[in-house]
C-alpha positions as CSV (number, residue, x, y, z in Angstrom):
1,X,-5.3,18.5,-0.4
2,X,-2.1,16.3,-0.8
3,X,-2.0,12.8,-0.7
4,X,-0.8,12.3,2.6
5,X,-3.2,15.1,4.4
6,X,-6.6,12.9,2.1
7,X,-5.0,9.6,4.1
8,X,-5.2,10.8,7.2
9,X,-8.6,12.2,6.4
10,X,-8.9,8.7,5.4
11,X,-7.9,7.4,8.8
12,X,-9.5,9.8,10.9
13,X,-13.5,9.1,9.2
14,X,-12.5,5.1,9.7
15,X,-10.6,5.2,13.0
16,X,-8.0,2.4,11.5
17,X,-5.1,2.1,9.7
18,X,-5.8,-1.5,8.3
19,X,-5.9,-1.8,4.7
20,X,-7.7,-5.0,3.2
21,X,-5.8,-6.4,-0.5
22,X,-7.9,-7.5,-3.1
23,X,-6.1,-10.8,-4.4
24,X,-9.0,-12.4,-6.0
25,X,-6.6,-15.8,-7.1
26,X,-7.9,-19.1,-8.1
27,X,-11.0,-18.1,-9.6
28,X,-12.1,-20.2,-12.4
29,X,-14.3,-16.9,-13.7
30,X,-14.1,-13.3,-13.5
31,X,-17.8,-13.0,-12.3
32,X,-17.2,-15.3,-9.0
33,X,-13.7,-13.3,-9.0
34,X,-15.5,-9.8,-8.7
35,X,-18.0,-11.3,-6.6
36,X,-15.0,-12.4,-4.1
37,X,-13.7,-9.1,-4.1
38,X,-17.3,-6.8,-3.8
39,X,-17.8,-9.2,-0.8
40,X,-14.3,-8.2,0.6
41,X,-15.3,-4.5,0.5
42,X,-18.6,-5.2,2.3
43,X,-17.7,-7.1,4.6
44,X,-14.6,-5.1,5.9
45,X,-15.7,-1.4,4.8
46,X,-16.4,-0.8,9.4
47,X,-12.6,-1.7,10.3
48,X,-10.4,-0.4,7.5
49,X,-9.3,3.0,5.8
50,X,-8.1,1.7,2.1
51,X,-8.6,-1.1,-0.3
52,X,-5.6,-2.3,-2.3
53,X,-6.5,-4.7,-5.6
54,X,-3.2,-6.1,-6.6
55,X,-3.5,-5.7,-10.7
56,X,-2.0,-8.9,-11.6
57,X,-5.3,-10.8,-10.4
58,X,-7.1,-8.8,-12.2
59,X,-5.0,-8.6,-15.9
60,X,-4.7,-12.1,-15.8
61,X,-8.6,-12.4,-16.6
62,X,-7.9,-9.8,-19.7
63,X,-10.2,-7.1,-20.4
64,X,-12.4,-8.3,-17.5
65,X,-10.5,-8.0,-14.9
66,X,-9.9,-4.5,-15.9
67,X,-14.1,-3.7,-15.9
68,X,-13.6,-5.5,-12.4
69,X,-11.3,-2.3,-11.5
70,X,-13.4,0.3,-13.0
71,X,-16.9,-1.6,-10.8
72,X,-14.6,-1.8,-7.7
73,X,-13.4,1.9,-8.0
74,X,-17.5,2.5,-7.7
75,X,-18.0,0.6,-5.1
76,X,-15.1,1.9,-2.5
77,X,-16.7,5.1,-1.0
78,X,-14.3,8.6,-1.3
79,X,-13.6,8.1,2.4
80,X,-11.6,5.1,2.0
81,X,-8.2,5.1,-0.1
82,X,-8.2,2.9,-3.1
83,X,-4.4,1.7,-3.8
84,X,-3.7,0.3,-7.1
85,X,-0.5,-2.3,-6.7
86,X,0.7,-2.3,-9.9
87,X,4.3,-1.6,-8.8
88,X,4.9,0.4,-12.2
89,X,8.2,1.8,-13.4
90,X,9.6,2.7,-16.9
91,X,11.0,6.2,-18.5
92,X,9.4,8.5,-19.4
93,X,6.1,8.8,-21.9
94,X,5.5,5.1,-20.7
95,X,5.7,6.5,-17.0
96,X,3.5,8.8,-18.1
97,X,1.1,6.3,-19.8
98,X,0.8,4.1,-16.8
99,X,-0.1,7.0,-14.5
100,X,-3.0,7.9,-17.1
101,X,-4.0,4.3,-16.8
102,X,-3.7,4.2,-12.8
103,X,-5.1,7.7,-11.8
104,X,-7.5,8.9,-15.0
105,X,-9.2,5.5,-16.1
106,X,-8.9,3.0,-12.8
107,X,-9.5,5.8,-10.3
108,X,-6.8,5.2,-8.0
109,X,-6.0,7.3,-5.1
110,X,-2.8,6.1,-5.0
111,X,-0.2,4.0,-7.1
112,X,2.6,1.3,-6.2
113,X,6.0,2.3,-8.4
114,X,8.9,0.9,-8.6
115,X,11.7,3.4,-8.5
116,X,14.5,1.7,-9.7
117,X,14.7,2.7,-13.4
118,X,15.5,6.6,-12.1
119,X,13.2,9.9,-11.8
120,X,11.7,9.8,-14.7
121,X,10.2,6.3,-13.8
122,X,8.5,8.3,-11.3
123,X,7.7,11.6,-11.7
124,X,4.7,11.0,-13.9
125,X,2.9,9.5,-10.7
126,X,3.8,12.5,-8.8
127,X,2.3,14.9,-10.5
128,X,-1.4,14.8,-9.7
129,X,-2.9,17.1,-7.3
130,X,-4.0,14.9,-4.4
131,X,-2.9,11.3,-5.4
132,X,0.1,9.8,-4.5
133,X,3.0,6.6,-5.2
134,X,4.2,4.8,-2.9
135,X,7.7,3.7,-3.8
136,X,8.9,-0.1,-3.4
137,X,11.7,0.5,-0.6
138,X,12.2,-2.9,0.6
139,X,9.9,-5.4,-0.3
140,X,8.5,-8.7,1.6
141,X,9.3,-11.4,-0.5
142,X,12.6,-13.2,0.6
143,X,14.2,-12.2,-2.6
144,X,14.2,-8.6,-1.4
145,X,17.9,-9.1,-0.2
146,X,19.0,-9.9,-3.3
147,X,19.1,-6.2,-4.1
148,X,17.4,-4.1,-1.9
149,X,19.6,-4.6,1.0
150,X,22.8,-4.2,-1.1
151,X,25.1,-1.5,-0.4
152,X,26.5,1.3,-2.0
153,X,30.2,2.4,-2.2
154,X,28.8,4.5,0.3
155,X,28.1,2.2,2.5
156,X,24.1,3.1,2.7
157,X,21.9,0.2,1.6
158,X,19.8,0.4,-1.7
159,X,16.9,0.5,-0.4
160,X,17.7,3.8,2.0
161,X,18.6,5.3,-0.8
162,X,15.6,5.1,-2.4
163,X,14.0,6.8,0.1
164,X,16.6,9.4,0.7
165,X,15.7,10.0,-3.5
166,X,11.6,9.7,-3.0
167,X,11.7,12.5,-0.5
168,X,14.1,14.3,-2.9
169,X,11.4,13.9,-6.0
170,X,8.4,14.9,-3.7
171,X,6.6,17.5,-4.6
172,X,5.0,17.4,-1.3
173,X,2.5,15.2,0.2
174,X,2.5,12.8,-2.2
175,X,5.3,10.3,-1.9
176,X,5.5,7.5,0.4
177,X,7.4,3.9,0.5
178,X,6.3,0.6,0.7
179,X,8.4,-1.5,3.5
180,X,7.6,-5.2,4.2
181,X,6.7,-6.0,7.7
182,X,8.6,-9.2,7.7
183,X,11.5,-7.0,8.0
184,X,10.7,-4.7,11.2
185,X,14.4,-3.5,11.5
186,X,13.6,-1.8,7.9
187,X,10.3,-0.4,8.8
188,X,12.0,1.5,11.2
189,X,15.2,2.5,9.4
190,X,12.8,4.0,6.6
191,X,10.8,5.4,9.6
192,X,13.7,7.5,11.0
193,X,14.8,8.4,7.3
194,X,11.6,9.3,6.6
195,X,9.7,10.9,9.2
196,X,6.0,12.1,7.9
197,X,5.6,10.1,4.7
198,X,3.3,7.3,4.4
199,X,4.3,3.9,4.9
200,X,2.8,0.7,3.2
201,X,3.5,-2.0,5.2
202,X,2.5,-5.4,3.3
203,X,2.9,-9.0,4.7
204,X,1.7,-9.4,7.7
205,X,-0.5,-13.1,8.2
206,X,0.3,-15.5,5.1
207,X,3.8,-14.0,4.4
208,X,4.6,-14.2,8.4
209,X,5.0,-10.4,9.0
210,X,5.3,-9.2,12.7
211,X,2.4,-7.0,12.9
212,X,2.7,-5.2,16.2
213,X,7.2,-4.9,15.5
214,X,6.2,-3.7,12.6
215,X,3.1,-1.8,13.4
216,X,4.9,-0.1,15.9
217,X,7.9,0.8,14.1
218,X,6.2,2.2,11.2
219,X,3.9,4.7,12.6
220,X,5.2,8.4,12.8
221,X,4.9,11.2,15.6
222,X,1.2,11.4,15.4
223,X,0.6,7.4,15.7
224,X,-0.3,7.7,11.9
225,X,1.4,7.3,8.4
226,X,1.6,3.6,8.5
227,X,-1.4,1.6,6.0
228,X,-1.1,-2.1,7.5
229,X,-1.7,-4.5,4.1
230,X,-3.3,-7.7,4.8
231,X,-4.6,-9.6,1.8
232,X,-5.1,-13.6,2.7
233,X,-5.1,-13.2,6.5
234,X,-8.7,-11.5,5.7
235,X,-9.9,-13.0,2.7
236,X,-9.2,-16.5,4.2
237,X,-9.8,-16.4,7.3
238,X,-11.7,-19.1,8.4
239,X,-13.4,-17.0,10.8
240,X,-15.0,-14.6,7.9
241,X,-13.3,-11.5,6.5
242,X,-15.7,-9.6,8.9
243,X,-14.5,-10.8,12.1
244,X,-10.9,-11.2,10.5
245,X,-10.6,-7.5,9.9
246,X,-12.1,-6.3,13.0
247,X,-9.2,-8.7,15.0
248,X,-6.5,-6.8,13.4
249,X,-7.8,-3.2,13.7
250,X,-7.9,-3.9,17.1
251,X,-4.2,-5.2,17.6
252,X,-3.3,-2.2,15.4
253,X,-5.3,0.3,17.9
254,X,-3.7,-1.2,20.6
255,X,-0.1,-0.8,19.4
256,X,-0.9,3.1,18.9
257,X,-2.2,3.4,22.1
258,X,0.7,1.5,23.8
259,X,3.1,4.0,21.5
260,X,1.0,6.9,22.7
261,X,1.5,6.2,26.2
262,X,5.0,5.1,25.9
């Protein structure tokens, strides 16, 4: 099973397409840190279909942090994606180091890469039956612009083609792109360019991101293919993570269903 047909599996046993990040920042300790983040995955495991730890919370308590990955990769069942964001990229037999770092010893289902130093940056994280990388397209921080929306002598922006080379590299099912939704005029540009591969859509809540613009531009012919990131709008909620995540599940379910009727 590829990458992109286990997601969908994904979305069809948890009827969402809400992904909760795992940010644990401003811990003093990495036992109230894990605590934060086994909490998260309680508490939101009814309304969403993956997990995404963001690594640099977690390296920045050392070699805790990392037993915190390896307890967290326990805890999220098989029927939820676990996304690494680790936004890796370098050549070659480093590529290949981080991928046995990602996928053999943290578990993950899938990978964050950044594409930028070439193919062979990437390859290594392509290359596993049933996992998958999802590419950094065009990011959500405001700094994005600074290179991502360049253009080529072509005239196509960097970050198209990116995508136009992800697809390329794909050995099927297992490439997709990350696309900020603070930017819903990308999320659908990357959309059209790329029609059935999965979309990570981060920044929605603290960042600002549009979430139905971007909700709705993201997902593909079968209302699927987009995973909607939301890290603080959860975690800090001051509702509870519970109630938080169930909130946006439903304003995602209600964009597909307004899409499907449309």
């Amino acid at each position: 099973m590829t990458f992109a047909a286990r997601l969908d599996a994904c979305v069809e046993a948890s009827g969402s397409l809400l992904c909760c990040g795992l940010d644990p920042d401003g811990f003093t300790s990495a036992v109230q840190a894990e605590r934060r983040c086994l909490e998260l995955v309680d508490e939101t495991i009814e309304f969403v279909c993956s997990f995404k730890p963001n690594l640099a919370f977690f390296e920045q308590l050392g070699s805790a942090g990392y037993a915190i990955l390896e307890r967290l990769r326990a805890r999220v069942p098989r029927d939820r994606i676990l996304i690494l964001d680790a936004k890796r990229g370098d050549m070659g037999n480093t590529a290949e180091a981080y991928a046995r770092a990602l996928f053999d010893v943290l578990g993950a289902d899938c990978v964050t890469a950044n594409p930028l130093l070439g193919s062979d940056s990437v390859l290594p994280f392509l290359q596993r039956e049933d996992r998958g990388a999802l590419l950094v397209a065009r990011s959500s921080n405001p700094g994005a612009a600074d290179l991502l929306d360049a253009r080529l002598e072509s005239g196509m922006p960097l970050s198209a083609r990116i995508v136009e080379l992800g697809l390329h590299w794909d050995p099927g099912g297992a490439v997709g792109f990350v696309v900020g939704a603070t930017k819903p005029e990308a999320v659908a540009a990357i959309r059209t360019a790329a029609p059935d591969a999965p979309l990570l859509l981060p920044g929605v809540g603290a960042q600002g991101g549009a979430l139905e613009d971007s909700v709705s531009a993201g997902l593909d012919a079968r209302g699927r293919g987009a995973i909607i990131a939301v890290s603080r709008g959860i975690a800090a909620a001051p509702e509870g993570a519970a109630r938080a995540a169930r909130g946006f599940r439903e304003r995602i379910e209600e964009v597909r269903a307004a899409v499907a009727h449309v």
